[in-house]
N, C-alpha and C positions, 0 to 999 in steps of 0.2 A: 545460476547461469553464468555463465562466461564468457564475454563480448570479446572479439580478437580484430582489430582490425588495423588494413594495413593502408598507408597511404602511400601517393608517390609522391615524387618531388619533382616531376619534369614535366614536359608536352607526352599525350601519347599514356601516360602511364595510370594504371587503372587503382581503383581502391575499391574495397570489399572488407563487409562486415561476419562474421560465422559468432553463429551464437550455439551454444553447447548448454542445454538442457543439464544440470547432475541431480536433480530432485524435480519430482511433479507432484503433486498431491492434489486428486479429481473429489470434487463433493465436498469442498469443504466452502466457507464465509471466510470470505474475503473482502476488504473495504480499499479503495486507494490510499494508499499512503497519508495524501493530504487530509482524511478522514480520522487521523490516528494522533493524538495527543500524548508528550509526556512531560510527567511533573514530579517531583522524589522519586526517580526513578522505575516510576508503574507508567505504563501506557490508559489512555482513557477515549472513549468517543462520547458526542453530543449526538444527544435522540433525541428527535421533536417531537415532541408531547404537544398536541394542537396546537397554540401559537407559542408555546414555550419550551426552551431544550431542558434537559438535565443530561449532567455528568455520567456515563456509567464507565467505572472500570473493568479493564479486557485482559484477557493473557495473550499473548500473541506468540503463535511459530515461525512459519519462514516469509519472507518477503523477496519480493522482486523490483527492479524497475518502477513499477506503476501498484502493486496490491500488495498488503499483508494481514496473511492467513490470520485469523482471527479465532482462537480456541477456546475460548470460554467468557461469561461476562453478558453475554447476548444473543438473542437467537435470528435467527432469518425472519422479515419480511418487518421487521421495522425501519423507520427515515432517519438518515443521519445525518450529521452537518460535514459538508465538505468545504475544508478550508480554514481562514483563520476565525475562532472561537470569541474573540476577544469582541469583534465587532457584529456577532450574531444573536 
């Protein structure tokens, strides 16, 4: 995606954001970013296992703003930890 936007500098003058879509991928697992851990270079998220997480490693596709696509490593409809790991 492509954010374009312009400001003005005076009374009176308007600003406007255009966002330009160049990829969409529908049906796929996607986690928030903040969701998404990396460490030697591989990406990892925390799953919570009843009161306890574990590690799993993921491969990851495209990302935006706020999600990334999430491509192998894990399946839909497990709980992850969003946020910092450290204090979880």
């Amino acid at each position: 995606m492509i954010k374009v936007t312009f400001q003005g500098s005076g009374p009176g003058e308007m600003t406007t954001t255009v966002n330009i879509d160049l990829a969409r991928h529908k049906g796929v697992l996607a986690l928030p970013l903040r969701a998404v851990h990396s460490e030697g270079g591989r990406q990892f998220v925390m799953r919570r296992r009843g009161s306890a997480n574990e590690r799993r490693w993921v491969s990851t596709g495209m990302r935006d703003d706020s999600y990334w696509e999430i491509t192998g490593g894990i399946q839909e409809g497990g709980e992850f930890v969003v946020g910092d790991t450290k204090t979880q």
